[in-house]
ZATIDREN-641433 format. One line per 10 residues: their letters; for each residue x, y, z of N, C-alpha, C. Coordinates in pm, whole numbers. Last residue first. Example, Ala and Ser with C-alpha at 12.3 -4.5 7.8 and 13.67 -1.06 7.14 Angstrom:
BEGIN
SA) 1285:-225:708:1367:-106:714:1290:3:787 | 1319:-569:780:1230:-450:780:1320:-330:780
//
This chain:
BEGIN
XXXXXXXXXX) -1848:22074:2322:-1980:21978:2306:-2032:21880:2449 | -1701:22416:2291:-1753:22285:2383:-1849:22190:2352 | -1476:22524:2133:-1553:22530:2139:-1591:22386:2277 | -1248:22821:1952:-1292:22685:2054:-1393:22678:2047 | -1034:22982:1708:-1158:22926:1755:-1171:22798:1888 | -863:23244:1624:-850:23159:1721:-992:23089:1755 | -707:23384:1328:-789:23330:1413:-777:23246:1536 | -539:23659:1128:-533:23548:1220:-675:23540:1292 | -438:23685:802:-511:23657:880:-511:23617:1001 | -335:23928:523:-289:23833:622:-365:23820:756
XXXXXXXXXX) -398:23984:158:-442:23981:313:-381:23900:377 | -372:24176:-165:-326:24061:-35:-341:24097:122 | -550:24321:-422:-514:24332:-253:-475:24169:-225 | -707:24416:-678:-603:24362:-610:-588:24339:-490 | -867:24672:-737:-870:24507:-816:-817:24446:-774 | -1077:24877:-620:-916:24807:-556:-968:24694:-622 | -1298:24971:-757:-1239:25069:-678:-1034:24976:-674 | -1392:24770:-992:-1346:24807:-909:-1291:24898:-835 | -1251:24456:-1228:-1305:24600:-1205:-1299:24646:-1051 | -1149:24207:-1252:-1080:24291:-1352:-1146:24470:-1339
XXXXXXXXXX) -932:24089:-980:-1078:24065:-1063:-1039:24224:-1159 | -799:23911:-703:-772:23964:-798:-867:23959:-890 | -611:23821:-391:-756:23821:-429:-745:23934:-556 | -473:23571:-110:-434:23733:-274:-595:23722:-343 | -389:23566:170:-473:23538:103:-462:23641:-8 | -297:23363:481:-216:23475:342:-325:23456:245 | -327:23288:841:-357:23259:670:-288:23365:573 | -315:23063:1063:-289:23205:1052:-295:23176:907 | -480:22931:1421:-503:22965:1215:-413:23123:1210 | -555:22785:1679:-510:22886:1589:-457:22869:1439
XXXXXXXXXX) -878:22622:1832:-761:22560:1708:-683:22726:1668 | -923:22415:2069:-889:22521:2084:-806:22552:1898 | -928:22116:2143:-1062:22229:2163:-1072:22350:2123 | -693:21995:2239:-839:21951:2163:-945:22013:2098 | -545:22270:2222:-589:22197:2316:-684:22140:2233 | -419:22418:1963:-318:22462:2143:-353:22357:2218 | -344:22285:1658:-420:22256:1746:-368:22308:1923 | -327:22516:1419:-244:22438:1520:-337:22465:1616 | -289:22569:1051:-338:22575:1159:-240:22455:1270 | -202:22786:785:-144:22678:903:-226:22654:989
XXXXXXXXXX) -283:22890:407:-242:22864:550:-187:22799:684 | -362:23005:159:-275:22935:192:-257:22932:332 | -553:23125:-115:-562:23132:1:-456:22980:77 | -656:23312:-442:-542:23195:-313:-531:23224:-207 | -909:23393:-641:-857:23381:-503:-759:23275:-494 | -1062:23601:-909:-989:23463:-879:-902:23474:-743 | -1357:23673:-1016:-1272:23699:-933:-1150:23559:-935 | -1572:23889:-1305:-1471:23758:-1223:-1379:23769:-1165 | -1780:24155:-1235:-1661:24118:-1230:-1574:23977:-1171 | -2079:24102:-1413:-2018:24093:-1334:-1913:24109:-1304
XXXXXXXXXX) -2148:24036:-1678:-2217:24123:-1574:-2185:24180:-1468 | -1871:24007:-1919:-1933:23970:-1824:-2013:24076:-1701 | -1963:24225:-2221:-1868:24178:-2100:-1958:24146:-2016 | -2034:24388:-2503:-2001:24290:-2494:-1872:24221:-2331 | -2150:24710:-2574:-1998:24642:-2552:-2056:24511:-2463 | -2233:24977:-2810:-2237:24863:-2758:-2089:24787:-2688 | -2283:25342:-2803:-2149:25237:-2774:-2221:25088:-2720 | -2503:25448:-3039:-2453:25416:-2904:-2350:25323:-2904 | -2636:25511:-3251:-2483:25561:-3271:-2415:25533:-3122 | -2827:25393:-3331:-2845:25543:-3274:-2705:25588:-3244
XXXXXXXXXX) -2803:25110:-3435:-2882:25209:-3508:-2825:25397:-3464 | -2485:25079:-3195:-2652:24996:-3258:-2675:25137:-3373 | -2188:24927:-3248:-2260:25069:-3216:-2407:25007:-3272 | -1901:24793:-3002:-1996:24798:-3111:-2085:24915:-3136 | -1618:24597:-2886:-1744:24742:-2867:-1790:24722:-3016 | -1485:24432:-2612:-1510:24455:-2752:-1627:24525:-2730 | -1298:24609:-2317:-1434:24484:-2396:-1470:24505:-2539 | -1205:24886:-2269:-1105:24736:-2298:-1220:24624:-2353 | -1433:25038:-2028:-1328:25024:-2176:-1242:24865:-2176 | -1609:25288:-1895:-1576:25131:-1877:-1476:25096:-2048
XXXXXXXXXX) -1721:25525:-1858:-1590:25488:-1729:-1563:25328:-1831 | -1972:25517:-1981:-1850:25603:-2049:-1699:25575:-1977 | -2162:25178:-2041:-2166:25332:-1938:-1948:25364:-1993 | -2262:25069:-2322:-2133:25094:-2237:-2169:25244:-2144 | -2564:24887:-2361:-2489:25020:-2393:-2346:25047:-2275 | -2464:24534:-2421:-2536:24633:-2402:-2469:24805:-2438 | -2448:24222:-2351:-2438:24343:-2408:-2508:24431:-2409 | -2313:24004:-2112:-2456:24049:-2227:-2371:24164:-2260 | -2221:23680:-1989:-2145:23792:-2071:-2327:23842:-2157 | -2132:23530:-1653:-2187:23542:-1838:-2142:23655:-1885
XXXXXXXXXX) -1867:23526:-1435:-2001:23549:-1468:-2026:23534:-1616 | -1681:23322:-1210:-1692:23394:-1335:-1834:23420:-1369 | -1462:23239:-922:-1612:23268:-960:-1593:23384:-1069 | -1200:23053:-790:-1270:23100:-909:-1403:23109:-923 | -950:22930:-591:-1106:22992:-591:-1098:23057:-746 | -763:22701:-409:-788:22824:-526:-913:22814:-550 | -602:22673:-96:-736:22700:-164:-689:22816:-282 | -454:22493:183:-429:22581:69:-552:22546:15 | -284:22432:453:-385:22404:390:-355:22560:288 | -113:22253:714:-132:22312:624:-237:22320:553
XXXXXXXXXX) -98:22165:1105:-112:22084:935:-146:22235:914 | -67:21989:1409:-38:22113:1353:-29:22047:1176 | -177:21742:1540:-199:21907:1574:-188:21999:1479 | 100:21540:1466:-26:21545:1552:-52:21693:1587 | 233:21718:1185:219:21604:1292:68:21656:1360 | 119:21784:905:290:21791:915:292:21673:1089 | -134:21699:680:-73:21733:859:53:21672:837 | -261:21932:464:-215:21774:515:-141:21816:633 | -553:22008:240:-520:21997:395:-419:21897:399 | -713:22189:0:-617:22080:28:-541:22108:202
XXXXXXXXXX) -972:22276:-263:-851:22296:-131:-830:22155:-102 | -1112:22423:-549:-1014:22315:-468:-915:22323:-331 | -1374:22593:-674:-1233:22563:-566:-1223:22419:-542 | -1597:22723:-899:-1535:22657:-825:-1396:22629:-753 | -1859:22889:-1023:-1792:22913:-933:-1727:22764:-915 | -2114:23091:-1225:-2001:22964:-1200:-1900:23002:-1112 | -2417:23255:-1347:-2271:23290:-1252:-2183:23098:-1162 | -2600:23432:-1547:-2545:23333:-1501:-2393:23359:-1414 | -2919:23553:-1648:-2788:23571:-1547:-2724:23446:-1504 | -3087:23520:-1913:-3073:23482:-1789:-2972:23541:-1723
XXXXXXXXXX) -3206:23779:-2103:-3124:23711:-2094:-3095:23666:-1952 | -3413:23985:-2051:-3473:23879:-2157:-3354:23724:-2164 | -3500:24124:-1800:-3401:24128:-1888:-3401:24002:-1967 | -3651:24175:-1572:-3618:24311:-1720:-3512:24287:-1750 | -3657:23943:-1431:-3806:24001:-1520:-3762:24127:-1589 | -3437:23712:-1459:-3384:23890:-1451:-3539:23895:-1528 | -3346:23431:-1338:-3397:23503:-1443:-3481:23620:-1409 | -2971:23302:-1293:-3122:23375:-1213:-3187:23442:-1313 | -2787:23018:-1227:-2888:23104:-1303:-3026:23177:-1248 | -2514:22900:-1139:-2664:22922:-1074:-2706:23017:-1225
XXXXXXXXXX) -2303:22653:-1025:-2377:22724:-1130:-2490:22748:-1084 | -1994:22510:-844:-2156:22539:-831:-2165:22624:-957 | -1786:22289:-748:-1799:22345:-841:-1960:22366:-873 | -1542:22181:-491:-1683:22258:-540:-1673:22261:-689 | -1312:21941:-319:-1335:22059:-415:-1503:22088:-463 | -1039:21840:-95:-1174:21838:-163:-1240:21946:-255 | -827:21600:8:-896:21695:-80:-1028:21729:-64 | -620:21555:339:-766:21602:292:-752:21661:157 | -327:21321:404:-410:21449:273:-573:21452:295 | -237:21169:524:-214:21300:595:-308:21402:491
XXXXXXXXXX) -417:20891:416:-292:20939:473:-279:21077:546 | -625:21040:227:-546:20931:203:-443:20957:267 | -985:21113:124:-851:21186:208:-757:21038:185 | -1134:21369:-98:-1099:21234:-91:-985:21256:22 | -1468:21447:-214:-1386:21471:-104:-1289:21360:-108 | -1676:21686:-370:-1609:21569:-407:-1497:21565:-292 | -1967:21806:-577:-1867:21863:-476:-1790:21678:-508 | -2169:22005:-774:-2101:21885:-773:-1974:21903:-699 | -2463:22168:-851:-2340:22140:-828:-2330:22015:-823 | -2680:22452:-966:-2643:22276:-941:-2491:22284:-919
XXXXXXXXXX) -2996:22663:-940:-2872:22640:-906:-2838:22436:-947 | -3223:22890:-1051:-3160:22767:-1026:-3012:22724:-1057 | -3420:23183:-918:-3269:23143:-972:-3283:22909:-936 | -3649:23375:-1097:-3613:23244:-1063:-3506:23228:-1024 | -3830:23499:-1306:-3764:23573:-1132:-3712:23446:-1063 | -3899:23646:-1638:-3907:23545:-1531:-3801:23570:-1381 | -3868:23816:-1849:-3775:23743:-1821:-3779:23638:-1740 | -4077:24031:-1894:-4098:23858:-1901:-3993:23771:-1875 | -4125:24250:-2022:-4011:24187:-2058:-4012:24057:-2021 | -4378:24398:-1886:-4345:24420:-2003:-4238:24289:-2129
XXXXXXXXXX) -4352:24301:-1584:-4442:24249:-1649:-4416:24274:-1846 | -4106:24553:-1551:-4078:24340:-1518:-4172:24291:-1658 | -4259:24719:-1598:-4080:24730:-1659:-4103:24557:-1670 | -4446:24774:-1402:-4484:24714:-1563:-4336:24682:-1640 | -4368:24500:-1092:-4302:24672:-1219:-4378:24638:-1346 | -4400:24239:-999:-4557:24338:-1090:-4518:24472:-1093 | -4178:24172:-897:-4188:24122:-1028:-4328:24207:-1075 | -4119:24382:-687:-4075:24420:-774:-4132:24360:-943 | -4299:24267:-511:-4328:24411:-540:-4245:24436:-644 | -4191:24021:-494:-4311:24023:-533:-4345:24136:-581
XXXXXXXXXX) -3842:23965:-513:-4020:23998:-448:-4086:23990:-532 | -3685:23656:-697:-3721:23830:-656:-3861:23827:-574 | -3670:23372:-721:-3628:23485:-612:-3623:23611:-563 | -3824:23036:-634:-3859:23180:-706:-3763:23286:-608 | -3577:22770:-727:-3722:22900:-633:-3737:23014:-655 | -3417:22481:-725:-3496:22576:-781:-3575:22662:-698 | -3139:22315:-718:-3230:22392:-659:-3265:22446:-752 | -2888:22011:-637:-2934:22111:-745:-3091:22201:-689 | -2586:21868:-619:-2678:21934:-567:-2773:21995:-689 | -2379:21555:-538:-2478:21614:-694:-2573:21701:-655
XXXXXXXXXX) -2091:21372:-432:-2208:21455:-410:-2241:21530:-526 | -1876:21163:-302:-1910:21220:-422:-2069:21274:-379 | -1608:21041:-117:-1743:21105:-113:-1741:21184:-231 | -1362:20829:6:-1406:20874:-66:-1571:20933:-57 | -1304:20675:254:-1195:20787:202:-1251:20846:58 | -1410:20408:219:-1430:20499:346:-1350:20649:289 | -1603:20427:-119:-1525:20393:-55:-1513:20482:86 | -1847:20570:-238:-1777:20427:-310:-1689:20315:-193 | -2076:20724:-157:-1960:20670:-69:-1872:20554:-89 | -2266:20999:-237:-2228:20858:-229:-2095:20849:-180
XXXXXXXXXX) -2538:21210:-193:-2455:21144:-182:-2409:21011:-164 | -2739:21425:-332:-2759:21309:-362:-2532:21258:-303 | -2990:21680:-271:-2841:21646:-250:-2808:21523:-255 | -3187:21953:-315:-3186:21819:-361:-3029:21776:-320 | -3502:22193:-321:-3340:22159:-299:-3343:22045:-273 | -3732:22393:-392:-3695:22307:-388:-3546:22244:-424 | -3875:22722:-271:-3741:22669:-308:-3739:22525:-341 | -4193:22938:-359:-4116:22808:-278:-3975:22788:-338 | -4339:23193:-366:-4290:23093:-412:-4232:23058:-318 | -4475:23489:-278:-4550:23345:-308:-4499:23225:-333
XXXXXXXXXX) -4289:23621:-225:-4274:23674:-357:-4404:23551:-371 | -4192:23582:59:-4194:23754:6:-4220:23785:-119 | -4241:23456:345:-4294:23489:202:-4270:23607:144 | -3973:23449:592:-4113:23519:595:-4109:23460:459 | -3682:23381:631:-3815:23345:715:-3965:23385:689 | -3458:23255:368:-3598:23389:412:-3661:23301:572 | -3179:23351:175:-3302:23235:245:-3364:23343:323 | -3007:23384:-116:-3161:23423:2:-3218:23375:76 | -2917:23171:-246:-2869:23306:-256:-2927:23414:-117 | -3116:22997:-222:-2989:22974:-221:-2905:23083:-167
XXXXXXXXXX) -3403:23118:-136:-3352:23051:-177:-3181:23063:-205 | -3713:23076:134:-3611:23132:19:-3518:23075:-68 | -3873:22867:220:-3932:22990:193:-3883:23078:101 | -3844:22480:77:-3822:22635:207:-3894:22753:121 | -3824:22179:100:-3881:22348:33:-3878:22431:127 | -3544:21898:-4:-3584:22047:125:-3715:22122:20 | -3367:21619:80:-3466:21717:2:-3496:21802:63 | -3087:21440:51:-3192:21536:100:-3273:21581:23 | -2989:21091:20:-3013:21170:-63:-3110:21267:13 | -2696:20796:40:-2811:20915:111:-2838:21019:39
XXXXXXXXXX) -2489:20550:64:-2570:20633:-35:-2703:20714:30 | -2330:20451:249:-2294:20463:107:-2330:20530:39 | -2503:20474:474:-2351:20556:487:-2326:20526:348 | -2826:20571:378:-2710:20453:397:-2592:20531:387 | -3165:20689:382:-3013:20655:339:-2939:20587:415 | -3269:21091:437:-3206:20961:454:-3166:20875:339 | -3449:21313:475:-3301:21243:470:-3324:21143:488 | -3646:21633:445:-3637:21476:430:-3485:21467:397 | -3742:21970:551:-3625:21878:487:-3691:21714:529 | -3906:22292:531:-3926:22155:582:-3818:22078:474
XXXXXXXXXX) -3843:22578:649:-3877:22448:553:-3867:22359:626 | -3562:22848:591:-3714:22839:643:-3773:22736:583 | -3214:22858:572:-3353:22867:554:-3437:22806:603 | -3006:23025:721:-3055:22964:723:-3167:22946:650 | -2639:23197:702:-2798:23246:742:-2841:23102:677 | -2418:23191:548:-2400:23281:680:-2563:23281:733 | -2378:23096:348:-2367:23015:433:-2342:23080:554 | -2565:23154:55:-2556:23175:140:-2509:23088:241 | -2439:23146:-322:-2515:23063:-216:-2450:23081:-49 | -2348:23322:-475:-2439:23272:-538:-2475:23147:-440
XXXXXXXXXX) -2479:23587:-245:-2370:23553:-319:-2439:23438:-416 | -2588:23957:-312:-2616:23845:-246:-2464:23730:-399 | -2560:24272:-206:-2582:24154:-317:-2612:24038:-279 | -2675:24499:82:-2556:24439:-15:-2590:24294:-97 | -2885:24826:88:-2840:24683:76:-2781:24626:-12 | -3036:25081:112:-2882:25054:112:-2896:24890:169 | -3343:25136:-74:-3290:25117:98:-3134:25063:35 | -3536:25125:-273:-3394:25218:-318:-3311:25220:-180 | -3675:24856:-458:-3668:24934:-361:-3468:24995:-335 | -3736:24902:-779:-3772:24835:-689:-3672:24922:-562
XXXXXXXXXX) -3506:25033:-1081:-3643:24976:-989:-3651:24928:-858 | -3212:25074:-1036:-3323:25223:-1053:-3457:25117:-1059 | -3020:25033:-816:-3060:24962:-964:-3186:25086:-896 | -2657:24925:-658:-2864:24994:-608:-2868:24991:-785 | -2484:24744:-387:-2543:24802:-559:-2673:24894:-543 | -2278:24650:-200:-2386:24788:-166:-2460:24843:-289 | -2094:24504:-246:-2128:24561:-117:-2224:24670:-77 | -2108:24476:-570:-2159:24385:-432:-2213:24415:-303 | -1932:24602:-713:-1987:24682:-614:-2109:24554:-527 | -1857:24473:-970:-1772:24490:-846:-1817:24553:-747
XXXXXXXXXX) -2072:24641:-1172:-1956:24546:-1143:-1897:24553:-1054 | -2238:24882:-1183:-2243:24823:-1089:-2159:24697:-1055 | -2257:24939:-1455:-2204:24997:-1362:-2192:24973:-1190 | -2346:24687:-1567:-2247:24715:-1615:-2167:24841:-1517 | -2638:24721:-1530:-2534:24576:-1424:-2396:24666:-1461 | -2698:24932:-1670:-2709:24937:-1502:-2623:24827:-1457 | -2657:24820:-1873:-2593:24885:-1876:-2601:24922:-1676 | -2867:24576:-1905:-2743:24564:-1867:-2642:24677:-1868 | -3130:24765:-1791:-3116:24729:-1892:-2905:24658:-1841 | -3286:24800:-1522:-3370:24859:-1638:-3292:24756:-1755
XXXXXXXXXX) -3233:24614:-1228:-3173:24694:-1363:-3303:24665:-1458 | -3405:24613:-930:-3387:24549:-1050:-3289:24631:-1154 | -3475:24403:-556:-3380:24572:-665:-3367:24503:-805 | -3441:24266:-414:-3563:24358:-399:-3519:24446:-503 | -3189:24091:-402:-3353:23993:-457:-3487:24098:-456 | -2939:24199:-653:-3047:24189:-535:-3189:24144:-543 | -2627:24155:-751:-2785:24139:-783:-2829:24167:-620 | -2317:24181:-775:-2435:24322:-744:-2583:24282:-783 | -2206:23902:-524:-2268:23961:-641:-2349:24126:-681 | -1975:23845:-248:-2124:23937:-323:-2137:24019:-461
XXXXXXXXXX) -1910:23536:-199:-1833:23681:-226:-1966:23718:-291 | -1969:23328:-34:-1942:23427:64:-1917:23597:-10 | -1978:23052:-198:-2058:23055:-72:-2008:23220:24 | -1811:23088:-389:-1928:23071:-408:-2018:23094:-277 | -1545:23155:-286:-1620:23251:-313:-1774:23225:-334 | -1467:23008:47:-1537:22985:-86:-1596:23070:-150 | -1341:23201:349:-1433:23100:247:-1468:23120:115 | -1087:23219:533:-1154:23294:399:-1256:23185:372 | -917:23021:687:-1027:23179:754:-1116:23212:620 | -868:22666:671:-850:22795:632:-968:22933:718
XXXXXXXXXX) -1096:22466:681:-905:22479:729:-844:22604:707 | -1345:22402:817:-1285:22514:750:-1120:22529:756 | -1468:22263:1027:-1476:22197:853:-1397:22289:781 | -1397:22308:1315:-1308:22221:1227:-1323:22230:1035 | -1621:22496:1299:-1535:22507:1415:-1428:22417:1330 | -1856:22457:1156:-1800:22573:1154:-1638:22546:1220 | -1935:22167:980:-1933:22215:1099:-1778:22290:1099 | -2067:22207:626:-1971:22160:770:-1972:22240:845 | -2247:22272:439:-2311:22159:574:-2152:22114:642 | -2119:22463:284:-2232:22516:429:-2311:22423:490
XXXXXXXXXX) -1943:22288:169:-1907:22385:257:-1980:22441:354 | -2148:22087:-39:-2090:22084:90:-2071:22161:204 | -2510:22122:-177:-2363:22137:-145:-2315:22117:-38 | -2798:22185:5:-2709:22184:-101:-2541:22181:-77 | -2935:22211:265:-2935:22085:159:-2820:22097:71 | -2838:22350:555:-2855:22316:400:-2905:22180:376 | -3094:22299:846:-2963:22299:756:-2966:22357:637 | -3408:22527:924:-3322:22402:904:-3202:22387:831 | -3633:22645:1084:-3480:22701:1025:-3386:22585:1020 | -3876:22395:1010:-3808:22502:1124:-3727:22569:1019
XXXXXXXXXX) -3805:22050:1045:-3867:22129:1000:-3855:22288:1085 | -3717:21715:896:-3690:21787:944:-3770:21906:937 | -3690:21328:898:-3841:21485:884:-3803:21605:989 | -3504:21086:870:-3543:21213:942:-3646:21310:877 | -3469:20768:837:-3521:20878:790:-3553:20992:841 | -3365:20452:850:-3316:20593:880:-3325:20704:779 | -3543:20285:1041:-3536:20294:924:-3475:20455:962 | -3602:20209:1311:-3506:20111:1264:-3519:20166:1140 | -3914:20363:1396:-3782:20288:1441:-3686:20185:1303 | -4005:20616:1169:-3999:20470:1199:-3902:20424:1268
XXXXXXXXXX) -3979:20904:1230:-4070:20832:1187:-4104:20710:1246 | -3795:21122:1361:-3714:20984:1282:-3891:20925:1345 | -3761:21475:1371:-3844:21366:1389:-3809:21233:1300 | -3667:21775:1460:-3638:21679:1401:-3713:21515:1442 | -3753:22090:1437:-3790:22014:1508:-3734:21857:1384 | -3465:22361:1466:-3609:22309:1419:-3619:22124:1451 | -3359:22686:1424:-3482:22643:1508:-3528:22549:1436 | -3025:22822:1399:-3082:22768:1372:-3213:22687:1476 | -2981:23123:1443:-2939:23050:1342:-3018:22936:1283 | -3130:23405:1576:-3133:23294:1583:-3073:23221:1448
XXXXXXXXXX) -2884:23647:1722:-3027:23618:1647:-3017:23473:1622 | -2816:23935:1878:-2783:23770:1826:-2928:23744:1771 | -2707:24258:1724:-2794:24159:1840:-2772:24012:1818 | -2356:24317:1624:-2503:24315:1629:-2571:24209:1705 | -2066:24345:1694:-2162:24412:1819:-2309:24374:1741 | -1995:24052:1618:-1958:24134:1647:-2028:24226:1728 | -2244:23828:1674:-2131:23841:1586:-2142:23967:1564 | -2407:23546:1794:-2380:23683:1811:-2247:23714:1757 | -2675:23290:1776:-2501:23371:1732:-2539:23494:1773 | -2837:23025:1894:-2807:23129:1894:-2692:23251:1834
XXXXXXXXXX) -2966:22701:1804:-2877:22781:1810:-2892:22958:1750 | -3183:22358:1825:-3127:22537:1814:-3033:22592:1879 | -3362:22117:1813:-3233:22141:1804:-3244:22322:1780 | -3573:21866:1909:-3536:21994:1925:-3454:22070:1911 | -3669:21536:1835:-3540:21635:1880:-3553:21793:1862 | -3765:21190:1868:-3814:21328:1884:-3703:21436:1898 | -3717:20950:1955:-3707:20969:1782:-3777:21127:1766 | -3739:20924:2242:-3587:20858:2134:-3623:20963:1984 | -3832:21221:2361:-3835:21081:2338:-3724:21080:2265 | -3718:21511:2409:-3769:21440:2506:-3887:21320:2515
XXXXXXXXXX) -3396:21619:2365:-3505:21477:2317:-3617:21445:2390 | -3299:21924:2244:-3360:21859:2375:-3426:21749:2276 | -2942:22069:2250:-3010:21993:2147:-3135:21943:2260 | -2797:22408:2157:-2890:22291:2234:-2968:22194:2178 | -2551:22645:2140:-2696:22560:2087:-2714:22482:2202 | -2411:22953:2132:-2478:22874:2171:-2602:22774:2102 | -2199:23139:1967:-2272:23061:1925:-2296:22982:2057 | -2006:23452:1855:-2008:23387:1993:-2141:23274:1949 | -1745:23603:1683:-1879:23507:1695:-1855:23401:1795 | -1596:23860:1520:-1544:23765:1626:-1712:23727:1669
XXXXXXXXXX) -1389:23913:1182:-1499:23916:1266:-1517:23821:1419 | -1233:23981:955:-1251:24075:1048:-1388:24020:1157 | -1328:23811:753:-1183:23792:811:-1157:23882:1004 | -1550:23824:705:-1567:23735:758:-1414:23702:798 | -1687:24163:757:-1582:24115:684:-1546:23943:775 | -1983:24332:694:-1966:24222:788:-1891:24134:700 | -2122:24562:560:-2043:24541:696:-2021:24448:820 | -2314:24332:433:-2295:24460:416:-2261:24481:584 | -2224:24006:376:-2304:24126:383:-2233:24217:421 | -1943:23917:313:-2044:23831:360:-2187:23880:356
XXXXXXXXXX) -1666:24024:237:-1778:24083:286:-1864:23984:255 | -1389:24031:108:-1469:23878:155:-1556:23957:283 | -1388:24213:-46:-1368:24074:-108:-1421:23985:-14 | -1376:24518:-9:-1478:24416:-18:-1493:24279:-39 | -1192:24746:-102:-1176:24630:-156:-1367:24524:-185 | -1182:24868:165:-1243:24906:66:-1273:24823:-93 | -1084:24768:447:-1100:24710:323:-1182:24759:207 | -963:24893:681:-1055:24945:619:-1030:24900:444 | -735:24683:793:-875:24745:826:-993:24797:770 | -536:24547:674:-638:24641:621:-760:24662:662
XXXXXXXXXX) -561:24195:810:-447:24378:805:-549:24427:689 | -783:24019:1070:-728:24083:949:-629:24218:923 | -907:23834:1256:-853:23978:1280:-767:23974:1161 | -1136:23669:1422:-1066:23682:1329:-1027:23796:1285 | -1278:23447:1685:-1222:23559:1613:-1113:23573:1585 | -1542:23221:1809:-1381:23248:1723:-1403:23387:1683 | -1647:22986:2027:-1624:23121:1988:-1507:23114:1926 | -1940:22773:2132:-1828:22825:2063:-1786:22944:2050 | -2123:22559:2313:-2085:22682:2305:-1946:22661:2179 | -2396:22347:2404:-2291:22329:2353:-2255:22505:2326
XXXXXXXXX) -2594:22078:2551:-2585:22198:2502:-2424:22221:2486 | -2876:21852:2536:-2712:21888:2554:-2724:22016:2529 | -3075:21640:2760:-3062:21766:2702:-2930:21794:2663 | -3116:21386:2852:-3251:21431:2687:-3160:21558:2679 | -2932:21272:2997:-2913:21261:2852:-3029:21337:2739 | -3039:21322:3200:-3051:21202:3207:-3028:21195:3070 | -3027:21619:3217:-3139:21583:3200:-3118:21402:3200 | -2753:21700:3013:-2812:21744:3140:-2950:21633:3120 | -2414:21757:2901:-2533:21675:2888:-2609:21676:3020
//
C-alpha cells in the first residue's frame, strides 16, 4: 500500500505441470494451445483511489511465453455515500455465475476447472455449419473445428462460459450481505467476451444473490447477446434459414460450508441460435465439489463434472455409428445424436498450505466422452501458487 493508502498493488504466480505432455486428448484446453493443467501465470494488479468513492482497478497476466495482456481495466464509482452501489465500467468482472467471480489464488481447490467454464465446444463465434452433419464431424474437436462458412483462420471453440478473459461494459451492484443483485452490457458474450463490436449487439447479464444464513449462499444467473459476427450472419446460407445468432444462457449455483466442509455446486444452460440451422443449440453443464480440512493448512477436495449437449439429426458423415439411424427420400443415412460430444470428469485432490501465501496442490483427474481421437485419459497434476496483497 503506497500513497497514504490511495494506491495498492498486488502480484501472483502459479504453475502447473501435468503427465502427458502432449495431450492430444484436449480436455482441459482453455484455447487453442493453452492446457490449464500445463500452464505457469504471472499477474500484477493495482488498485488507485484518488477519492473515497472513486477507484481504478487493473491487472496485467502473462502466461506462459505469450505477451501479457491486459485482464482487467476499469473504473469503479460508489455514487452515493452511505448507499451501497457501485457503477462499474471498462474490462470488468463477471456477472454470471460463481466459479469465474472467485479469486484465482484460493477459490479453486483443485487445478482442473469446471467443464462449463473451460472445456471447448466445436462452435465458433466467426465460423458456421451448412447443416448438422458438419457439427457431426466435428464432435470432440473443440480445439480447433473449422465449418465451411465464414472465416477459414485456425481457431479453437469456445466454452459454454469463459473464465480465462474479460468482458467489455458497463456493470451495476449492489445490495445487502443477504441479498445483492448485478447487472452488466458488455460488448460480448458468455462464451466470447470481446473488446471491440463485432456483430452490433450487446450482452445483457444478471446475478441475483442471497444469504439465508452466514454458511449459506444461493445464486440465479442468466444472459442474453448477440453472438456470431456480423460477416457471417449476412451469408445468404444464414439470411436464407433464419435461425437467429444469439446465445442465452442461465444458471444456478449454491454454496454451503459447516465445520471443516466447503460445498458447492453449478449448474449452467446455454442456447445458441445457429443462422443455418433452424434448431437451437443447446448445451448443459453441472458440478459439485467438495473441500474439507484434515488440519490447519492441509485439506482435500474432490469434483464431478458433467457437460451434455442436444441432439439433431441429420445426414451421418460415414466414420460415425452406434446412434439410431434412419434414411430420408434420397436414400441418405439419417442419424439422430448429440452435436456434440458429452463429457463426464473426476477430479480429486490435496492441497497444503507451505506459508500463508504459498499453496501446493497435487490432483488425479479421469476424463471420459463418447467421440474423439482419445475418449479417455487420466491425469496427474501438480501446482504451486503465491501471491501478495
Amino acid at each position: 500500500t503506497l500513497a497514504d493508502g490511495r494506491l495498492s498493488v498486488g502480484a501472483s504466480v502459479s504453475g502447473s505441470i501435468a503427465s502427458h505432455a502432449d495431450d492430444v486428448a484436449w480436455f482441459n484446453y482453455a484455447d487453442y494451445s493453452q492446457n490449464v493443467l500445463r500452464l505457469l501465470r504471472v499477474a500484477l494488479s493495482a488498485e488507485w483511489r484518488p477519492v473515497s468513492r472513486v477507484a481504478l482497478l487493473a491487472e496485467v497476466r502473462g502466461e506462459n511465453d505469450r505477451r501479457p495482456r491486459v485482464q482487467a481495466l476499469y473504473l469503479r464509482v460508489r455514487p452515493l455515500a452511505g448507499v451501497p452501489l457501485d457503477v462499474q465500467a471498462g474490462r470488468i468482472p463477471p456477472v454470471f455465475g460463481a466459479f469465474a467471480r472467485r479469486d484465482y489464488a484460493t477459490g479453486n481447490p483443485l487445478i482442473g476447472y469446471p467443464l462449463a467454464y473451460q472445456y471447448l465446444t466445436s462452435l465458433r463465434h466467426d465460423a458456421l455449419p451448412e447443416s448438422p452433419t458438419d457439427l457431426f464431424v466435428m464432435r470432440a474437436r473443440g480445439w480447433l473445428p473449422s465449418f465451411p462458412l465464414g472465416s477459414q483462420a485456425l481457431e479453437a471453440g469456445v466454452p459454454l462460459v469463459s473464465s480465462t478473459r474479460w468482458d467489455t461494459g458497463l456493470q451495476l451492484h449492489g445490495g445487502t450481505e443477504r441479498l445483492s443483485a448485478g447487472v452488466a452490457v458488455t460488448q460480448g458474450t458468455l462464451a466470447y467476451p470481446a473488446t471491440d463490436d463485432h456483430n452490433g449487439g450487446r450482452q445483457v447479464a444478471a446475478r441475483v444473490q442471497w444469504r439465508p444464513a452466514a454458511a449459506l449462499v444461493i445464486g440465479a444467473s442468466g444472459s442474453r447477446g448477440a453472438f456470431f459476427t456480423e460477416a457471417v450472419t449476412r451469408l445468404p446460407s444464414a439470411r436464407a434459414v433464419g435461425g437467429g445468432s444469439r446465445q442465452d444462457a442461465a444458471g444456478l449455483d449454491a454454496e454451503l460450508s459447516r465445520d471443516q466442509w466447503l460445498v458447492r455446486g453449478e449448474w449452467i444452460t446455454s442456447r445458441w441460435q445457429v443462422p443455418t440451422l433452424s434448431t437451437p443449440l443447446r448445451a448443459t453443464a453441472g458440478f459439485i465439489e467438495a473441500r474439507y480440512k484434515l488440519m490447519p493448512g492441509l485439506f482435500v477436495a474432490s469434483r464431478f463434472d458433467r457437460l451434455g449437449f442436444s441432439r439433431l439429426t441429420g445426414v451421418a458423415p460415414p466414420t460415425i455409428s452406434g446412434y439410431a439411424q434412419d434414411y430420408n427420400r434420397e436414400g441418405a443415412v439419417l442419424t439422430t445424436m448429440p452435436w456434440d460430444a458429452p463429457v463426464t470428469r473426476v477430479e480429486a485432490g490435496v492441497g497444503y498450505y507451505v506459508r500463508h501465501n504459498w499453496l501446493a496442490k497435487l490432483s488425479w483427474q479421469r476424463n471420459s466422452r463418447d467421440a474423439g481421437l482419445v475418449r479417455q485419459n487420466t491425469l496427474l497434476a501438480a501446482q504451486i501458487q503465491g501471491w501478495l496483497r
